[in-house]
C-alpha positions in Angstrom: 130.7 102.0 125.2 132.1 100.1 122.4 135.0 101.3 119.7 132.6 101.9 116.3 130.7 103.8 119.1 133.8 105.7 120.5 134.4 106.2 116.6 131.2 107.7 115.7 131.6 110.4 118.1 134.6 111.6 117.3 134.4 111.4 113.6 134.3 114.3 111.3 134.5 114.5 107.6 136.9 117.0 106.4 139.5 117.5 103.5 142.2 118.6 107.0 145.1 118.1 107.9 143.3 115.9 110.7 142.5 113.3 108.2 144.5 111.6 106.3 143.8 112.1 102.1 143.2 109.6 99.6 146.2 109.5 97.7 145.5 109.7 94.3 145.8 106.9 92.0 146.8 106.6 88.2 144.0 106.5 85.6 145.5 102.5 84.9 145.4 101.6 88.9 141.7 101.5 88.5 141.7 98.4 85.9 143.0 96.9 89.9 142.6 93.0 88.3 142.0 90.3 90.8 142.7 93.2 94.1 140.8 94.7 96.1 139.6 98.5 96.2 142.1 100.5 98.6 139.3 102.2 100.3 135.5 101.5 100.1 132.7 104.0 100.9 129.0 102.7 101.6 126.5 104.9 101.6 123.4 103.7 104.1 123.9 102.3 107.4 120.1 100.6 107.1 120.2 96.9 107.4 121.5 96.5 104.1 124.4 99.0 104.0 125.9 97.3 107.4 125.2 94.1 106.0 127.4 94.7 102.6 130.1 95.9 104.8 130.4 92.8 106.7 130.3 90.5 103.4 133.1 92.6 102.4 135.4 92.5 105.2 134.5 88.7 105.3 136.1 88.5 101.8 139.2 90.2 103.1 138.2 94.0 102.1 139.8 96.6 104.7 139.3 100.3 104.9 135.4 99.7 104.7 133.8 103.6 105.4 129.7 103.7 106.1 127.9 106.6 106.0 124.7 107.6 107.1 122.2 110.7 107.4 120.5 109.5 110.6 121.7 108.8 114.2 122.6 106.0 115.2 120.3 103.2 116.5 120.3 101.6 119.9 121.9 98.7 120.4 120.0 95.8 120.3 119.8 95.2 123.9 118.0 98.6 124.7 115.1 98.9 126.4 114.2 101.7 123.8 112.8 98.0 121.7 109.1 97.4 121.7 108.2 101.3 121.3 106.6 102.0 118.0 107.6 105.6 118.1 111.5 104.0 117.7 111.0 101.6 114.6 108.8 99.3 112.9 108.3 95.7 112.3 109.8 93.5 109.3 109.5 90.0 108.9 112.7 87.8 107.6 111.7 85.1 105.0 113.8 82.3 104.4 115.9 84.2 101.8 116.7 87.3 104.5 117.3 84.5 107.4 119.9 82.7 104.7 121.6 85.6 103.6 122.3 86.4 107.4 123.2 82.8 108.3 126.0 83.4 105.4 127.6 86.2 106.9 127.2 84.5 110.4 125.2 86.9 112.1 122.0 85.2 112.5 122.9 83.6 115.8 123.3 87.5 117.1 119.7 88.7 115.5 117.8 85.5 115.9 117.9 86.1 119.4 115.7 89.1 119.1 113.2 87.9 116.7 109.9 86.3 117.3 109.3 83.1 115.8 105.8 83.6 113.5 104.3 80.6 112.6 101.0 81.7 111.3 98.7 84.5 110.7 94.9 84.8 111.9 93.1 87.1 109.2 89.7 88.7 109.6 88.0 89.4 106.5 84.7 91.3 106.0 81.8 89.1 105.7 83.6 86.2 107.6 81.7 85.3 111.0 85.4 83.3 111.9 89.2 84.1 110.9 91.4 82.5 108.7 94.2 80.7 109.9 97.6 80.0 107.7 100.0 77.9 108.9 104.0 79.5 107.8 105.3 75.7 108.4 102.7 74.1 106.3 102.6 76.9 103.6 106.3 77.7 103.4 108.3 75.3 105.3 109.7 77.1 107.8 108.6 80.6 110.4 109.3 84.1 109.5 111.1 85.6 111.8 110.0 89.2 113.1 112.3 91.7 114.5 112.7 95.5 114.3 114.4 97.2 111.6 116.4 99.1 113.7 116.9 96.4 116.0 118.5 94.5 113.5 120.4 97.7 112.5 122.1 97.5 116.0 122.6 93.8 115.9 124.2 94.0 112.7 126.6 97.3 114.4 127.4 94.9 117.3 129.1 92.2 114.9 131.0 95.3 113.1 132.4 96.5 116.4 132.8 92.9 117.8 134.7 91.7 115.1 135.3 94.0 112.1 136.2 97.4 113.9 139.7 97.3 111.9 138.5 97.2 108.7 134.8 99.4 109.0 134.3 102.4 110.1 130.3 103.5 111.0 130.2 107.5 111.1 126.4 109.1 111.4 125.0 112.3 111.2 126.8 112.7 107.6 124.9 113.7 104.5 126.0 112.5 101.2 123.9 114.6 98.7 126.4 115.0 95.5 128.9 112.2 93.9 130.6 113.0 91.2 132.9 110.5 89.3 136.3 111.9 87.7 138.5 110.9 85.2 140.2 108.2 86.7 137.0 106.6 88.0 137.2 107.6 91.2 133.9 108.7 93.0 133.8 111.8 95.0 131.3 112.1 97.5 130.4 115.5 98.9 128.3 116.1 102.1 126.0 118.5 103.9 128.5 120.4 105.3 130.1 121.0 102.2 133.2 118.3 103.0 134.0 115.6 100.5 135.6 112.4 100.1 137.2 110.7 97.3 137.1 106.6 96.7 138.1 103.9 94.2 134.5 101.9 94.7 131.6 102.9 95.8 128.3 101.3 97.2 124.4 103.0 97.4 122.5 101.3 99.9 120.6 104.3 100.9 117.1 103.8 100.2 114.6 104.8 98.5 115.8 108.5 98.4 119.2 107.7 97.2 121.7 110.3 96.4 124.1 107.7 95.4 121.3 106.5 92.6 119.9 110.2 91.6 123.8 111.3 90.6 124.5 108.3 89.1 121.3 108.1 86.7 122.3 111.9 86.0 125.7 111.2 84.9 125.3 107.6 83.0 123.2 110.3 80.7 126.8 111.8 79.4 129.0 108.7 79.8 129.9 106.7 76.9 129.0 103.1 79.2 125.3 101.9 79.7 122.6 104.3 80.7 121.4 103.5 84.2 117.7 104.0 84.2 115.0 104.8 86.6 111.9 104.8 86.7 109.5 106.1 89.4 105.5 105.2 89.4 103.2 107.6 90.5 100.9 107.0 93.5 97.7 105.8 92.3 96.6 103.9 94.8 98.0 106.2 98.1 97.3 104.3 101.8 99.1 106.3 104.9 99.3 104.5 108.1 99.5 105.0 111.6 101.3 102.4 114.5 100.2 101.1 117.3 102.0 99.3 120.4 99.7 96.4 121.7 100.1 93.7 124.3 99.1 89.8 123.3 96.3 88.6 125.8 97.1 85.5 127.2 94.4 83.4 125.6 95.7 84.3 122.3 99.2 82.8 120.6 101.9 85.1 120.9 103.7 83.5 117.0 100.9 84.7 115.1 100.5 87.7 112.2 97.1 89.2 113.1 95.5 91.3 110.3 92.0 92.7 109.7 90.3 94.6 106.9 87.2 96.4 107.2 84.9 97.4 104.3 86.0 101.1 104.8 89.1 99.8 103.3 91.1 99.8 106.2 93.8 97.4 107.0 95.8 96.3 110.5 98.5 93.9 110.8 99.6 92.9 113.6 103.3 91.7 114.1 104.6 90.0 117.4 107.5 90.8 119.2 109.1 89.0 121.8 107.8 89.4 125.7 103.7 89.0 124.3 104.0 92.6 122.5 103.2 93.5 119.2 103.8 96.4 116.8 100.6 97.0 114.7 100.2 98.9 111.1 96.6 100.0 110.5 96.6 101.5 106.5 93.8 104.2 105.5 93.1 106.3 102.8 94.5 109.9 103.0 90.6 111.0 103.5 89.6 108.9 106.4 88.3 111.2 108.5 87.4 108.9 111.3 91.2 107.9 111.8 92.2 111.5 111.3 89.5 112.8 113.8 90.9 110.7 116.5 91.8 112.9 118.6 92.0 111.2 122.5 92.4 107.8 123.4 88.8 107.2 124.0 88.1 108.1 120.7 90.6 105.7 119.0 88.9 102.9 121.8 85.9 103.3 119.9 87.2 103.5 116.7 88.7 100.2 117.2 85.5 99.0 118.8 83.4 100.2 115.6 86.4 98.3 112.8 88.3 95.9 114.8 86.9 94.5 117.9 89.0 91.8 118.0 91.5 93.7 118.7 90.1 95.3 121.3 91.4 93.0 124.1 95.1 93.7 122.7 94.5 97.5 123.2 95.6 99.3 126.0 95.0 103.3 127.4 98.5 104.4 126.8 98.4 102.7 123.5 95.2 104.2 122.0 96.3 107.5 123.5 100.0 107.5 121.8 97.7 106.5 118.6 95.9 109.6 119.3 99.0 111.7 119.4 101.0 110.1 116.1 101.5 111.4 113.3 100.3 109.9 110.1 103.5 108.4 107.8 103.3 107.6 104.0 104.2 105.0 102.4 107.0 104.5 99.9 106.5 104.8 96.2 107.3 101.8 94.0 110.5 102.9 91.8 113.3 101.1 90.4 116.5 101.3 88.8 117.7 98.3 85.9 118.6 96.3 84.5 122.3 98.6 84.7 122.3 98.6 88.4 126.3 99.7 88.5 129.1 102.1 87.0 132.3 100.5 85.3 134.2 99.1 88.0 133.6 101.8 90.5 130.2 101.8 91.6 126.9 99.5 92.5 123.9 100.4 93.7 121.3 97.6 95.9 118.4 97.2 98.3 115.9 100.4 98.1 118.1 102.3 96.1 117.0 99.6 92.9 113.8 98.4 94.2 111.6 100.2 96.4 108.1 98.9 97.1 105.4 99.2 99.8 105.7 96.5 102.5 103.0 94.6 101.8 104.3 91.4 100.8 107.6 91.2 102.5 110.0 92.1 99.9 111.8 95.1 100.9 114.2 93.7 103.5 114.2 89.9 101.7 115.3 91.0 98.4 118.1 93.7 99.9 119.3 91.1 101.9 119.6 88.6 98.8 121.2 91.2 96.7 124.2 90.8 99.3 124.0 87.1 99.3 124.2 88.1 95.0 126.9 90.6 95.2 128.9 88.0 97.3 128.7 85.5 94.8 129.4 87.9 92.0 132.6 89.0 93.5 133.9 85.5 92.7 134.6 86.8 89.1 138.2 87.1 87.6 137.6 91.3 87.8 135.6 93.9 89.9 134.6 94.8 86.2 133.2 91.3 85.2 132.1 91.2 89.1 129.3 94.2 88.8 128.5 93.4 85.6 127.4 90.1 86.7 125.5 91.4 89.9 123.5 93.4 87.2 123.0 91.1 84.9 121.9 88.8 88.2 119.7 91.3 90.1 119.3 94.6 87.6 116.4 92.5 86.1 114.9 91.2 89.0 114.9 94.6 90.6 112.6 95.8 87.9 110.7 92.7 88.5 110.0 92.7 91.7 108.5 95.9 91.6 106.5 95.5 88.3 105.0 92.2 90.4 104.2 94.7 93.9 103.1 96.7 91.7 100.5 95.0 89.7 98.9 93.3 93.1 98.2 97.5 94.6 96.3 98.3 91.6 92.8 100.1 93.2 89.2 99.2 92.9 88.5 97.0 90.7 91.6 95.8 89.3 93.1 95.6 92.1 90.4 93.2 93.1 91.1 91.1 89.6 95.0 90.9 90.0 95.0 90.4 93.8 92.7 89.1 95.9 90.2 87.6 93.7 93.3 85.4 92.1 94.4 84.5 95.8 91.0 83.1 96.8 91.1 81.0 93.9 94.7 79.8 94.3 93.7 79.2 98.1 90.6 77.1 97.2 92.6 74.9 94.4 95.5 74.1 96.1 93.5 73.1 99.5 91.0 70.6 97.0 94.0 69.7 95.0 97.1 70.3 96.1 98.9 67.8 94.3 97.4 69.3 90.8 97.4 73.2 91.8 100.5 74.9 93.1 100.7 77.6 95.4 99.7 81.1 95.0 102.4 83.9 93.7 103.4 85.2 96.9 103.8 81.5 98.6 105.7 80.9 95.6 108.2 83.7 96.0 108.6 82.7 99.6 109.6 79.6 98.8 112.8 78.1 99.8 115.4 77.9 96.6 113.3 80.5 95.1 115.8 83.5 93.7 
């Protein structure tokens, strides 16, 4: 057992005698110029959340406090890795694998990543697959790991090297903040116990208190409105995971993806050890996927949509297929371009720009907003320091998901805006690739690209 471990355990948050209070500070203290914030509260112990506590207490912040609704994650050593029912799959682009390299972790989570160097895509009419080379497209391999895994990785550095200045308490609830007077934002939980701190940081997702209370109260402050702005559904997909093994005669750094003309979609990300995590996306409706019911029947389902995916299958995979539950997806939302309060409070990740994970921006573009915020800090004042993070990313978070967005349109438009446009740009740039430039997504992928 480590100490952030030892920690968790033990913590409880509580206005007692048993924990020291936040002394209060005079309304002036909180103009701090050029000093850091006596105490810091994160809310979100995702990838993101651990991640800004680590760029923090490399720039010398102490008292760093993270809180999070869920329980912790196993380390990243567990054997608990590799089981779909424990996490899912994201794949680090050159902007998530930088950001990490900055706060020199990515030794500790490259280690647990597969290197992807391609993807393999069957499409419906298409008697062979596609092959895309990530070296040749992008310049460099996307690196897959599990969300969670990296989670743990990411809680190993904190107790290996930062347990003096964070603290990492689960099982905690943040569901009200309310800001007083002197800027100070108080945080009360579940339970009904609060906490009071000079700054504050939302990196809790795409159901974030932290961002609900503070779009609420911008409404009656005399500073910038934050605003937020949440799409409705209108093209809904669920999805379902499956654990698969790589056969031997097939490479073990590819993406493997199908889509069948039921409008049904797998994809296939590796893990290390010849494993693989796989997605398949359905309509709400499809009855064939819902019917399911034994792992014989999800055998032949594969064998009537994806039979090239039949070798990868195994009987305790298609029966735990059989026995999930279907998830949904997130629902693209996004706060900006105000993305922060005063000098007190600043909001990233999911909590400004949440999107389905289609095209590999979720975990990227959190990641850069703490390779951002980093930079930002550099600024003469916290004041001038958020301000500059929103004026930096608040825009880009709208963007982002305006650009998701406009490639999940349905039927027909989403044909126009998305895959009909990607064929094309595929076609040009192979003819005449000095003359055509790569397609949006290679684009955004591209290293120097923020």
């Amino acid at each position: 057992m480590f100490a952030v471990q030892d920690r968790i355990l033990t913590f409880g948050v509580s206005q007692s005698s048993q924990e020291s209070p936040i002394e209060e500070l005079k309304e002036q203290s909180v103009q701090y110029e050029n000093s850091k914030p006596s105490k810091t509260v994160i809310v979100g112990v995702g990838p993101a959340g651990l991640a800004t506590a680590i760029m923090l207490a490399r720039r010398g912040w102490s008292n760093i406090t993270i809180f999070d609704k869920l329980p912790r994650p196993p380390l990243s050593g567990s054997q608990e890795w590799g089981d779909p029912e424990r996490s899912y799959n994201i794949g680090l682009d050159i902007k998530g694998q930088n950001a990490l390299k900055t706060l020199e972790v990515w030794d500790r989570v490259e280690q647990h990543c597969a290197d992807v160097k391609g993807r393999m895509d069957w499409i419906p009419g298409s008697k062979n697959p596609q092959r895309v080379d990530f070296i040749q497209k992008f310049g460099y391999s996307i690196k897959v790991i599990q969300r969670d895994c990296l989670a743990g990785c990411l809680l190993e550095e904190i107790q290996d090297k930062y347990a003096d200045k964070i603290s990492v308490h689960y099982n905690v609830e943040c569901q009200q903040v309310q800001w007083s007077k002197n800027g100070h934002a108080r945080l009360t939980m579940l339970d009904k116990t609060s906490i009071e701190t000079p700054f504050l940081v939302g990196a809790d997702g795409a159901n974030s208190a932290v961002r609900s209370n503070l779009v609420e109260s911008s409404k009656f402050d005399h500073g910038e409105e934050v605003e937020y702005v949440k799409y409705e559904d209108d093209n809904e997909r669920v999805y379902k995971t499956i654990s698969l093994e790589i056969p031997e005669n097939f490479r073990d750094d590819l993406d493997y993806s199908a889509v069948c003309l039921d409008d049904i979609i797998i994809d296939a990300l590796p893990l290390k050890g010849r494993r693989a995590i796989a997605v398949v996306l359905f309509r709400p409706n499809n009855q064939k996927i819902l019917q399911a019911k034994t792992g014989k029947e999800v055998h032949d389902l594969f064998a009537s949509y994806f039979p090239m995916f039949l070798p990868f299958l195994t009987a305790e995979s298609c029966d735990a297929f059989a026995r999930k539950p279907v998830h949904k997806l997130p629902t693209f939302q996004h706060c900006g371009p105000v993305i922060h309060r005063s000098n007190t409070t600043v909001m990233l990740g999911d909590a400004i720009h949440t999107v389905k994970p289609f095209f590999g921006f979720g975990i990227n573009t959190a990641l850069d907003d703490i390779f951002w915020l980093d930079r930002c800090l550099d600024s003469p004042t916290l004041r001038q320091s958020l301000v500059r993070f929103s004026e930096k990313r608040g825009h880009e978070a709208v963007a982002i998901v305006e650009i998701s967005r406009a490639l999940d349109r349905p039927g027909l438009t989403g044909l126009c805006n998305f895959f009909l446009p990607m064929l094309l740009d595929k076609l040009f740039e192979d003819l005449l690739p000095g003359v055509f430039a790569p397609n949006l997504l290679t684009y955004l992928r591209a290293p120097g690209v923020r």
